[in-house]
C-alpha positions as CSV (number, residue, x, y, z in Angstrom):
1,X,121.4,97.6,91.1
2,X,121.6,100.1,93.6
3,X,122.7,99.6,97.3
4,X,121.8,101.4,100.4
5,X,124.2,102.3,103.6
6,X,124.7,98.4,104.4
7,X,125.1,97.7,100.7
8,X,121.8,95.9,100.7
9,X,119.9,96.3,97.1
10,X,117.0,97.5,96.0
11,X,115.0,94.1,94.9
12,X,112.0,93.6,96.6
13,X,108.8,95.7,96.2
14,X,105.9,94.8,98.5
15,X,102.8,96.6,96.6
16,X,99.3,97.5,98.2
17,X,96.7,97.9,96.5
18,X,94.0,98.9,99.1
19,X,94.1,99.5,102.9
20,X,91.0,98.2,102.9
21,X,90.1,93.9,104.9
22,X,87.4,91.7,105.1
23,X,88.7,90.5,108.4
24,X,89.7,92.4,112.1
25,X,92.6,90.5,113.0
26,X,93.4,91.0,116.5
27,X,96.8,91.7,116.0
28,X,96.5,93.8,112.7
29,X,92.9,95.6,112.8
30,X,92.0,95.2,116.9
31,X,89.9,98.7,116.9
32,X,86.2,98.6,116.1
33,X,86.7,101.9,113.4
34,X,89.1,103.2,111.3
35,X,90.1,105.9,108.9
36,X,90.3,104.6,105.0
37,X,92.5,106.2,102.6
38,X,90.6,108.4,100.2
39,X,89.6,106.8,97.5
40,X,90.8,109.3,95.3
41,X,94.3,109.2,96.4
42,X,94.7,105.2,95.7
43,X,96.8,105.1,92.8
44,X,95.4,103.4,89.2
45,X,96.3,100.7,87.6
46,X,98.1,102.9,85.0
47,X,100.1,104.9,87.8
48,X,101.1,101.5,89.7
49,X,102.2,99.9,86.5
50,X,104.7,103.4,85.9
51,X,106.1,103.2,89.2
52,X,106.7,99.4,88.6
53,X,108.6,99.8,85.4
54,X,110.8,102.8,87.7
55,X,111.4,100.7,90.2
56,X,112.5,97.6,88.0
57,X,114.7,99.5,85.7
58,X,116.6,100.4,89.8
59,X,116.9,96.5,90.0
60,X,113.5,95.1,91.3
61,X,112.6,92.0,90.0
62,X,110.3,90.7,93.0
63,X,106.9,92.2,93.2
64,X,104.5,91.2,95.9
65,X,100.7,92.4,95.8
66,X,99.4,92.7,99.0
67,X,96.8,95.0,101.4
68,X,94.5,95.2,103.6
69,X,93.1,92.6,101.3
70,X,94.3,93.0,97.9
71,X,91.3,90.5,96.8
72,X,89.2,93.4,97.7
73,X,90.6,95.5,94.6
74,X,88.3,95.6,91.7
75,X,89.5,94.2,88.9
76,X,93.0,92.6,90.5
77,X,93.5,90.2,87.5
78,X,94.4,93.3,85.2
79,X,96.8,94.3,87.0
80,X,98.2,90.7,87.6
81,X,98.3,90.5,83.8
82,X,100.2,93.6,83.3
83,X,103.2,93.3,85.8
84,X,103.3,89.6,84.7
85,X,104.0,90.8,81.2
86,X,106.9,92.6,82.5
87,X,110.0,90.7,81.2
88,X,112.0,92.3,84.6
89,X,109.1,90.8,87.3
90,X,110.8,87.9,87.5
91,X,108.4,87.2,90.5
92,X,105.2,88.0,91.5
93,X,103.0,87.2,94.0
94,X,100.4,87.9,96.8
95,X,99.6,87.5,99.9
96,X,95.3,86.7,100.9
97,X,93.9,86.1,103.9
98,X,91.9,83.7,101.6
99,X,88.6,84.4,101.9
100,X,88.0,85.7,98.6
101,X,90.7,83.5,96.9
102,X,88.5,80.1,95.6
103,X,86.7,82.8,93.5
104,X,89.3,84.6,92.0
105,X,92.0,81.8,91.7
106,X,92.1,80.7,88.5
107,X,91.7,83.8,87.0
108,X,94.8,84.8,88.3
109,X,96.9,82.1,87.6
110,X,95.6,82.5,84.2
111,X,96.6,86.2,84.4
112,X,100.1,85.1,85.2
113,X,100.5,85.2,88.8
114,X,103.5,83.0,90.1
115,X,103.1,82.3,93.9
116,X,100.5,83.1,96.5
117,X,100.7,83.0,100.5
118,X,97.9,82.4,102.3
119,X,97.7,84.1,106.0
120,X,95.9,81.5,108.3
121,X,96.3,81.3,111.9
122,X,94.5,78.7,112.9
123,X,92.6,75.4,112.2
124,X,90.0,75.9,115.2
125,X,86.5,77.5,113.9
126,X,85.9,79.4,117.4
127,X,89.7,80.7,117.7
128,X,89.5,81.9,113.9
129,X,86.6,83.6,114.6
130,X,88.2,85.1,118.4
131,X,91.1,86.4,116.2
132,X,89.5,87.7,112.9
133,X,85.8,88.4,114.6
134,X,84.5,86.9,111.6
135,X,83.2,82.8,110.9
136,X,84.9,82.8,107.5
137,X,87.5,79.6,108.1
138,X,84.9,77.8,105.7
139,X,86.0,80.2,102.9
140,X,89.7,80.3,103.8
141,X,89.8,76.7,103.3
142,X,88.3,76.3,100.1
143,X,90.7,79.1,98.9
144,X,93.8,77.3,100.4
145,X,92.2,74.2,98.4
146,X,91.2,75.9,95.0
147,X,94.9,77.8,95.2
148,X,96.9,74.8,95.5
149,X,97.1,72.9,92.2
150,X,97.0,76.1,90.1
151,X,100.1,77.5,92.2
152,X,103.3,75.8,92.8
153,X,104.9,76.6,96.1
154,X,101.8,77.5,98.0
155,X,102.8,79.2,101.3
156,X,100.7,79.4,104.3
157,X,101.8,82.5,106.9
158,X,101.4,81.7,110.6
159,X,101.6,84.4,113.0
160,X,101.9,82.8,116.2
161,X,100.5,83.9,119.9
162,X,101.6,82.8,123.2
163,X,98.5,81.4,124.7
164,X,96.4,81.9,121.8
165,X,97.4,79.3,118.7
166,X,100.7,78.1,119.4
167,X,99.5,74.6,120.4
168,X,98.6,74.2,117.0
169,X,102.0,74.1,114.9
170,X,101.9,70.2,114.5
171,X,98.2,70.7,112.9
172,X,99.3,73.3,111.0
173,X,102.7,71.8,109.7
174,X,100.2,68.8,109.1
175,X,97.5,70.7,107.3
176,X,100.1,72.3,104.9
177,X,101.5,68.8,104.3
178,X,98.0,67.8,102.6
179,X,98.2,70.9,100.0
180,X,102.2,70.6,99.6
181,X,102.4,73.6,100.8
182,X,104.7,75.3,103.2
183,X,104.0,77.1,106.7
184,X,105.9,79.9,107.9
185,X,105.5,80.5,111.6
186,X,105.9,84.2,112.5
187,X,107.0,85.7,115.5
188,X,104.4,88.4,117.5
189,X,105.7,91.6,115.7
190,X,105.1,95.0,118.0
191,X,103.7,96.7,114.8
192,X,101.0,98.6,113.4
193,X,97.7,97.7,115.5
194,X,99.4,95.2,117.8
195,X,98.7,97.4,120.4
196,X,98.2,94.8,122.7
197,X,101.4,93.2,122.3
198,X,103.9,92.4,125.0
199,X,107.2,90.2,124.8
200,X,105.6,87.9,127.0
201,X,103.3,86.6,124.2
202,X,106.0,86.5,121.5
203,X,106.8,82.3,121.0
204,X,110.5,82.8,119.8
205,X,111.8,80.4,116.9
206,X,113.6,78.9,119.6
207,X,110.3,77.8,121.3
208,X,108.5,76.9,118.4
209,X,111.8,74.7,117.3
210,X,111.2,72.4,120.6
211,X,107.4,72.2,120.5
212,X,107.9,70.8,116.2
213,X,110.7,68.5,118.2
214,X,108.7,66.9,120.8
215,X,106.4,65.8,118.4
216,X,108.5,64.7,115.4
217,X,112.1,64.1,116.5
218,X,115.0,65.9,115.1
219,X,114.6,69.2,113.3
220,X,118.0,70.0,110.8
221,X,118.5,73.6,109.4
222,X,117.9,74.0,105.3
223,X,121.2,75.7,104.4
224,X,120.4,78.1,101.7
225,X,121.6,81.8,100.0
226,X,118.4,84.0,100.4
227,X,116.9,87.1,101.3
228,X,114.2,85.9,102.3
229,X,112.8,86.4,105.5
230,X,112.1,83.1,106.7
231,X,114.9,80.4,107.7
232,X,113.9,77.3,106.9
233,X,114.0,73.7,108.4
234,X,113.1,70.1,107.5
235,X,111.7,67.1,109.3
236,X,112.9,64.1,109.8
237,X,110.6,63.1,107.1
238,X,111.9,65.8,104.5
239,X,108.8,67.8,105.0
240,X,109.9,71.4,105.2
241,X,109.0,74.5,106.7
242,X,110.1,78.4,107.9
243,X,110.1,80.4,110.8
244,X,110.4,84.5,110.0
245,X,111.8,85.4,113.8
246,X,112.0,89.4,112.9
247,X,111.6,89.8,116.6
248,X,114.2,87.6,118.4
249,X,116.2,87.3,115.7
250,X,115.8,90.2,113.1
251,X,117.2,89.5,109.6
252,X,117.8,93.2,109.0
253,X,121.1,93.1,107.5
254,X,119.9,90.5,104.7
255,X,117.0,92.8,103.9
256,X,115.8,94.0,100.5
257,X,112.8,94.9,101.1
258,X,110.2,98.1,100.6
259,X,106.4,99.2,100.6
260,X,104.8,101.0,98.6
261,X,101.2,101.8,100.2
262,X,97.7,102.5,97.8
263,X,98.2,106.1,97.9
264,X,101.6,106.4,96.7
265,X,103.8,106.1,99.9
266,X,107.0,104.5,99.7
267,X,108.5,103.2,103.2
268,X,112.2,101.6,103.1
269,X,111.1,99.6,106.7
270,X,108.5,98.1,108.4
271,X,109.3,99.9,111.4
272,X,109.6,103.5,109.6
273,X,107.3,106.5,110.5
274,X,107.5,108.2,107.7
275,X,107.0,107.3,103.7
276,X,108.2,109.0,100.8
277,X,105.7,110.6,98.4
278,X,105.8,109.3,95.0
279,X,102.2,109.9,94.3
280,X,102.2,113.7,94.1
281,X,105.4,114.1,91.8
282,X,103.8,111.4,89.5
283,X,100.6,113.0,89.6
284,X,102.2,116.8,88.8
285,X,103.6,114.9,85.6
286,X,107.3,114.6,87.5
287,X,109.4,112.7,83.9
288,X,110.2,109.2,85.2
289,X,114.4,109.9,85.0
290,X,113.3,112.2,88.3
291,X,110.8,109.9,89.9
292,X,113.9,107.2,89.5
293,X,116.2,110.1,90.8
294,X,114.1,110.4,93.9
295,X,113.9,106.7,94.4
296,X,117.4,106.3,94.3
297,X,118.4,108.8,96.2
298,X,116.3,107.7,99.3
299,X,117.4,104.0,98.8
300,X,121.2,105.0,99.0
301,X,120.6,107.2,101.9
302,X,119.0,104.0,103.9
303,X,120.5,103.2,107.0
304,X,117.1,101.6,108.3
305,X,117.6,98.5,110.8
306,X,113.9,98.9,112.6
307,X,113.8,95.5,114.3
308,X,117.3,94.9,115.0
309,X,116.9,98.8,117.0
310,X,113.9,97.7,118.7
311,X,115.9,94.4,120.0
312,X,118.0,96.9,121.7
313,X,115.1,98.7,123.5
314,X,114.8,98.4,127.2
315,X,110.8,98.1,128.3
316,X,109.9,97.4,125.0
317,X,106.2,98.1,124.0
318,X,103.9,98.0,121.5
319,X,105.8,100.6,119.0
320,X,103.1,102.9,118.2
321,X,100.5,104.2,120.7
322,X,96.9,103.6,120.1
323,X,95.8,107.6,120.0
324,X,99.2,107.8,117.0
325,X,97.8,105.2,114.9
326,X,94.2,107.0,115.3
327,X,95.9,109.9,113.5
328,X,98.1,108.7,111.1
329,X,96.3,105.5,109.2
330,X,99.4,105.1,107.1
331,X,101.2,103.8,110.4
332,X,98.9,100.7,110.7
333,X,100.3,97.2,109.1
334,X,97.0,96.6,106.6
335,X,98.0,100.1,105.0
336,X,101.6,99.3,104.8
337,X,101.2,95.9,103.7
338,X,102.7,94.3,106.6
């Protein structure tokens, strides 16, 4: 296991496998255009799986397959089959936004996928359609329902809005109780294509902690040792659920977390400007003891703490200006992988 500056490891690898979505989430994907990655630069199967097995042999045994849409990737269940071979995946999973999941389900469980979170923001057909410019909440549901007795702890990702859907985290909680799955509320992040986002529309955990109260008494803390980025909580009723609260209360000391984007780009941080190449030297035939040499080098050199630095800013803004993100597509979140 290798460590970085703050002696966190190397353990988590968030994988995309195309930039490309089926939705325009307002807070993701709010412009009417944008410039795709070139299709011959998104990395094979066959390149993906080599990096994998680098990366595992440096201590990752979490893999997480995500996008734009990673639904959207020809083929997905292939690659699902080969990482879940791998004896050192000890988990792997993927995020959706759904709409293509009811389809594809049970092929990937069969494939050997262990988890799957489910981004859904609201309940309401007119606000889902206000936030994603699309009416696919039909299709999002019937994923959410096909998903959930092929994969156990079924996770449904929240990211909540002042004014827009945070009157909805009782329904929510509610909804998630019928598929036994658990919500994750997320705090308004300024990353990527939230370009319209301001502090004032950021519901803290705090908030969302006393609307849950009102309605269902009592709220106790799940005491737990994890990484993960959500803390989590229980009802009076046992029912549990998480807040991720990365912009009120960053958990960048705890994280182990990196991204490796469809092209090859490696980014140590959410918040980072700038990737390291892993494409090009695996391309030019770089020997995997180098590759592993580059990668550990750059992890041990990580001194990254993006959200807990953008705590500290005075005026804070959306972090990247609209006319950066137009030239640089590997800055917005559905690239990155959020």
């Amino acid at each position: 296991m290798i460590l970085d500056q703050f002696e966190r490891p190397l353990r988590n690898l968030r994988l995309s496998v195309t930039d490309r979505c089926n939705l325009r989430c307002s807070y993701c994907m709010p412009e009417p255009e944008y410039v795709w990655l070139p299709r011959a630069d998104i990395l094979q199967f066959e390149e993906i799986e080599r990096l994998v097995d680098i990366f595992v042999e440096l201590g990752v045994d979490k893999v997480r397959l995500t996008g734009g849409e990673p639904l959207l990737r020809r083929d997905l269940p292939l690659l699902v089959a080969a990482l879940a071979a791998r004896p050192g995946v000890r988990d792997l999973a993927m995020t959706t936004n759904g709409v293509l999941l009811a389809q594809h389900a049970a092929e990937l469980a069969q494939a050997g996928l262990h988890r799957v979170t489910v981004s859904l923001d609201t309940l309401r057909p007119e606000r889902f359609e206000g936030l994603t410019r699309t009416a696919e909440l039909p299709r999002v549901l019937d994923g959410i329902a096909a998903a959930a007795p092929l994969f156990g702890g079924l996770k449904i990702d929240t990211v909540v809005i002042r004014g827009v859907n945070d009157d909805e985290l009782a329904d929510l909680v509610e909804f998630g109780r019928r598929y036994r799955a658990e919500v994750r509320f997320i705090e308004y992040m300024d990353v990527g294509g939230a370009t319209h986002w301001s502090m004032d529309r950021v519901v803290s955990c705090r908030d969302m902690l006393d609307s849950l109260e009102r309605r269902y008494g009592p709220i106790a803390p799940i005491a737990e040792a994890s990484s993960a980025p959500a803390e989590r909580f229980q009802l009076p009723d046992g029912t549990a659920f998480g807040i991720i609260s990365s912009t009120t209360r960053p958990f960048c000391q705890q994280c182990d977390r990196s991204r490796l984007t469809a092209d090859g780009l490696w980014y140590l941080c959410l918040y980072a400007t700038r990737g390291l190449d892993l494409r090009g030297p695996l391309r030019a035939g770089t020997p995997a003891p180098e590759l592993a040499g580059l990668i550990r080098s750059a992890w041990t050199a990580r001194r990254d703490r993006g959200a807990e630095d953008r705590l500290t800013t005075r005026d804070r803004a959306p972090l990247i200006p609209l006319d950066t993100l137009r030239r640089d597509p590997h800055l917005e979140m559905h690239t990155r992988g959020g």
